[in-house]
Backbone bond lengths (Angstrom), bond angles and torsions (degrees), N, CA, C in turn:
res aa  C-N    CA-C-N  psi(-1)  N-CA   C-N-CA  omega(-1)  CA-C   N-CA-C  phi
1 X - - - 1.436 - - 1.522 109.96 -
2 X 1.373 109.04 149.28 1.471 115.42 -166.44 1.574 99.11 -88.97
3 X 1.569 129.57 146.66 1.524 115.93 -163.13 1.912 81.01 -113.91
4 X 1.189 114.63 -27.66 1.780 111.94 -179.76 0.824 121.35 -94.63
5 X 1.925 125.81 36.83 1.494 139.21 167.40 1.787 91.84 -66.09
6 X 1.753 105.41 120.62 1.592 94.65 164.92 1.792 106.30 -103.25
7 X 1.135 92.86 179.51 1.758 98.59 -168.38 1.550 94.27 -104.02
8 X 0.934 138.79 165.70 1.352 148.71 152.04 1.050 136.52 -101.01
9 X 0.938 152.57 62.20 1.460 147.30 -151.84 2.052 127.37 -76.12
10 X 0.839 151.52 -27.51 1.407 169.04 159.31 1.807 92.31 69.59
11 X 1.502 84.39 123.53 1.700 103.96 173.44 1.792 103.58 -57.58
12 X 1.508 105.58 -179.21 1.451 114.85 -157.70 1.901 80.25 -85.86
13 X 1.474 122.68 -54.38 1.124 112.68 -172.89 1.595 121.68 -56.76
14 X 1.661 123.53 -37.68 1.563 113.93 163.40 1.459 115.46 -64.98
15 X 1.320 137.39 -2.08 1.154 142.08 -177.23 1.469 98.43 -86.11
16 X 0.965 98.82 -60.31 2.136 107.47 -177.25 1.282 108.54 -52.73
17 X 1.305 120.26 -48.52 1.631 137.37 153.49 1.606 105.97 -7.31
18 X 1.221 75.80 -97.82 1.669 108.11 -169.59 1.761 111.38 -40.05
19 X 1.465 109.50 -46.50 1.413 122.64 -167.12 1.850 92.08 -84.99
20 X 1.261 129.93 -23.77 1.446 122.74 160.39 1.370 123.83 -35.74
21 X 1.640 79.78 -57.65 2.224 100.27 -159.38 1.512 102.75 -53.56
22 X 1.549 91.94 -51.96 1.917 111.86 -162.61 1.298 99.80 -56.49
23 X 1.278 117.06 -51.14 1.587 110.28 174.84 1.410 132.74 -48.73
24 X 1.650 100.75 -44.52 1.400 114.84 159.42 1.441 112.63 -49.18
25 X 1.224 131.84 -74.08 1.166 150.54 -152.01 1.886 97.96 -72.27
26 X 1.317 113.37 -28.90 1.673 103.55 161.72 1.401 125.91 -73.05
27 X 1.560 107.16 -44.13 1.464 114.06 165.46 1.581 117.25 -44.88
28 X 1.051 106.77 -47.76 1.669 105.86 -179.40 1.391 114.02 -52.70
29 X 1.602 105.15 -65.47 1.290 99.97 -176.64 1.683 124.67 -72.17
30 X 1.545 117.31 7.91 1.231 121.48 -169.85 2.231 87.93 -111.18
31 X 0.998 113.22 -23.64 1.561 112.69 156.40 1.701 104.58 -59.16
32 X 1.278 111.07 -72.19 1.420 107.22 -161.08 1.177 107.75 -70.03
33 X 1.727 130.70 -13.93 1.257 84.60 166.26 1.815 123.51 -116.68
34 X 1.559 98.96 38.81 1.401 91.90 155.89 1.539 107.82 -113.71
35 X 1.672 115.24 23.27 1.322 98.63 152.38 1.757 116.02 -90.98
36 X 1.102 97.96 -37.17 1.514 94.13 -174.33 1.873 105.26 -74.37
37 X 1.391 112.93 0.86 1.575 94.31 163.30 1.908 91.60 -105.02
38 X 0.858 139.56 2.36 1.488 121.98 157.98 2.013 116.98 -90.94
39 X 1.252 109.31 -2.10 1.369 124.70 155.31 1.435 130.55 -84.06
40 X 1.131 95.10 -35.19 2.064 97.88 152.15 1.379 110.16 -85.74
41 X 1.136 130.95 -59.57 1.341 114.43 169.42 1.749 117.23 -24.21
42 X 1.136 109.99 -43.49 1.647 125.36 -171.97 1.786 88.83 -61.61
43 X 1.100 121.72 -82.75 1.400 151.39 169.87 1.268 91.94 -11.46
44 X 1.409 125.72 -93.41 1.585 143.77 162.29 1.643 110.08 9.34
45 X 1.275 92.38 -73.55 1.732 111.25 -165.08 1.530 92.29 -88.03
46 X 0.912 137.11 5.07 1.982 128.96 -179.52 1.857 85.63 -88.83
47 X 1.323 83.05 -54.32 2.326 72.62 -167.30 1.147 103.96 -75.30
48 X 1.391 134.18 -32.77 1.401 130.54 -173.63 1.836 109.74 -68.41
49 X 1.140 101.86 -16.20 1.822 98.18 173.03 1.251 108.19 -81.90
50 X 1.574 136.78 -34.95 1.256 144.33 169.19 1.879 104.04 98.91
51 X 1.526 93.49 57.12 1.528 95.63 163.33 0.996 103.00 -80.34
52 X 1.389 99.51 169.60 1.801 130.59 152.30 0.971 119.07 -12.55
53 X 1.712 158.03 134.91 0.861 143.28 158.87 1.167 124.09 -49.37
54 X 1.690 113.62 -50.35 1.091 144.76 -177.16 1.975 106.62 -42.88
55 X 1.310 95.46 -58.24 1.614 99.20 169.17 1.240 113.99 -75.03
56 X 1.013 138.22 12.11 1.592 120.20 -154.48 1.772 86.41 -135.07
57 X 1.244 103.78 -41.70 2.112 79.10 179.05 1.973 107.74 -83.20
58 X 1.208 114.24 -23.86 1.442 98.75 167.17 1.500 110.72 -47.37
59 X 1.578 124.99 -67.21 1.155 122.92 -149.45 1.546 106.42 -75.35
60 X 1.499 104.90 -25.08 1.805 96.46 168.82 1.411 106.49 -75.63
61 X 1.534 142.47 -13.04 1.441 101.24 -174.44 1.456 93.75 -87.71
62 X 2.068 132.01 -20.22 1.159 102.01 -177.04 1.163 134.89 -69.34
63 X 1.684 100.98 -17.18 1.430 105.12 172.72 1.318 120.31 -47.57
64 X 1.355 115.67 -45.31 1.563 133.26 -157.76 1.393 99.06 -80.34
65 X 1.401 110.97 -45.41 1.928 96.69 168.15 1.425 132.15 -54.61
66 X 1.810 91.66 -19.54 1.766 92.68 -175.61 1.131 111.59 -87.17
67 X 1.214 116.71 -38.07 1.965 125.29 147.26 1.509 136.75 -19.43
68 X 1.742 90.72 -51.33 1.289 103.84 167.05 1.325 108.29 -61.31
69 X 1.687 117.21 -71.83 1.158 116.84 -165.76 1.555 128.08 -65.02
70 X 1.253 113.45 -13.28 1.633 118.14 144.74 1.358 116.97 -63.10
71 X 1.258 145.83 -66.05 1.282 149.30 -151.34 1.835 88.89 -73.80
72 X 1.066 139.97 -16.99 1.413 131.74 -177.72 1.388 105.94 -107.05
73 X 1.268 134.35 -21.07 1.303 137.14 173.79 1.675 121.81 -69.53
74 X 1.624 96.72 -64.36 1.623 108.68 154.56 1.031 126.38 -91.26
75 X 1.533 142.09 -20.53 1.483 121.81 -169.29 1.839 110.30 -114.21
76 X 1.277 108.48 -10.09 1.188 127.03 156.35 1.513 129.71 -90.44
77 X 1.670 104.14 21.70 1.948 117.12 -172.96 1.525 100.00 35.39
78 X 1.460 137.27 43.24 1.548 115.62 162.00 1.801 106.62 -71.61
79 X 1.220 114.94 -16.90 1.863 113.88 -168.14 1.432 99.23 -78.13
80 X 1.510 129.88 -9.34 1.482 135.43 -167.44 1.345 110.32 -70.99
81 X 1.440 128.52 159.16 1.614 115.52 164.71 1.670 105.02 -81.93
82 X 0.909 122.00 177.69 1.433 151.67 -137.89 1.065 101.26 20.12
83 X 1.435 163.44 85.67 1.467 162.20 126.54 1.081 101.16 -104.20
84 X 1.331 140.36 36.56 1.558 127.03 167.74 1.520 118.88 -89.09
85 X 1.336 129.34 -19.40 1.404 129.32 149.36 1.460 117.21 -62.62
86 X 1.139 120.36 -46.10 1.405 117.06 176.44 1.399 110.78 -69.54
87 X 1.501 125.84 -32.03 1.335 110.55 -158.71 1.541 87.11 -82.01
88 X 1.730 115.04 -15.37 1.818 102.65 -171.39 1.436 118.09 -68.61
89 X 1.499 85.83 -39.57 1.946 85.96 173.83 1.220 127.02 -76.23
90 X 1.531 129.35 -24.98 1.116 126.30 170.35 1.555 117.61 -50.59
91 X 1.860 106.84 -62.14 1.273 110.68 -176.01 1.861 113.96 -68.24
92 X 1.033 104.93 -9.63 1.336 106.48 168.86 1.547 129.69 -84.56
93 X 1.138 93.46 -11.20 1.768 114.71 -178.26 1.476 104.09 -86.47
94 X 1.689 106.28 -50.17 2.032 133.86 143.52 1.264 97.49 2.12
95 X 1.215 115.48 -83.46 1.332 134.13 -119.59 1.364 91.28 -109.70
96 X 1.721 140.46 -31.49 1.231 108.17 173.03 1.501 106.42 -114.88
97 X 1.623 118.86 42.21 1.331 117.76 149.60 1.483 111.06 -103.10
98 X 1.288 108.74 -5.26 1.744 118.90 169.72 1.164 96.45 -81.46
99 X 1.337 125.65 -35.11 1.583 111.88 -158.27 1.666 104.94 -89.23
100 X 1.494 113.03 -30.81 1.139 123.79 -166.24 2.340 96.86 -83.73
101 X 0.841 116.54 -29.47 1.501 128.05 -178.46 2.406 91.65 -75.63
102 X 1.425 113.93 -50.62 1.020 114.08 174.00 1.807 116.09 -51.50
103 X 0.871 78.94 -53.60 1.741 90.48 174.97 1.479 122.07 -38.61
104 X 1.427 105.20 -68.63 1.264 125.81 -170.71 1.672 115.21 -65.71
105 X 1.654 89.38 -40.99 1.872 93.31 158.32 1.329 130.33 -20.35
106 X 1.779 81.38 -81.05 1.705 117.80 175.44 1.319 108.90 -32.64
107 X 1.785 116.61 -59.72 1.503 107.70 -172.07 1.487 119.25 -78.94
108 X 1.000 125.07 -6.69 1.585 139.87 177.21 1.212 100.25 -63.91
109 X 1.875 102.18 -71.49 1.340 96.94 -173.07 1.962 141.52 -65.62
110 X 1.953 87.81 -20.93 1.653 72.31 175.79 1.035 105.79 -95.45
111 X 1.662 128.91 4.16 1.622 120.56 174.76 1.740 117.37 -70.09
């Protein structure tokens, strides 16, 4: 047994601290995610009315990007401090599987 285990204790003010953030930091993610279940709902009722196709897969993939980019912001800690390497490669990975999906479009379609 270790005899120089110290204890830690946290004053009343880092306690208030701490129990602030978390609260904060639940609210957020308990906001976002009854937006992104009122964004499927949106989604939901777009095909279930029987639009256009034409309108109806634009507005579902933006939905789904905004989904994405919520579910990686808050539920993936990208809003945290130190995630700025991670958040670089992710959105950089983003951005040239958009670019690389753009691409391939392009040649599909005028071929």
């Amino acid at each position: 047994m270790s005899h120089d285990a110290h204890v830690y204790s946290k004053s009343q003010t880092e306690y208030e601290y701490t129990r602030r953030v978390r609260r904060e930091a639940m609210r957020g993610q308990v906001t976002t995610f009854a937006i992104m279940i009122f964004l499927t709902l949106i989604a939901f009722s777009a095909v279930a009315a029987g639009f256009s196709e034409y309108f109806i897969v634009p507005i579902l993939l933006l939905l789904a990007a905004i989904q994405v980019v919520l579910q990686l912001y808050y539920f993936m800690h990208m809003s945290e401090k130190n995630h700025g390497m991670a958040a670089f490669f992710l959105y950089s990975g983003a951005i040239l599987g958009f670019t690389l999906f753009l691409t391939f479009l392009t040649i599909v379609w005028w071929n």
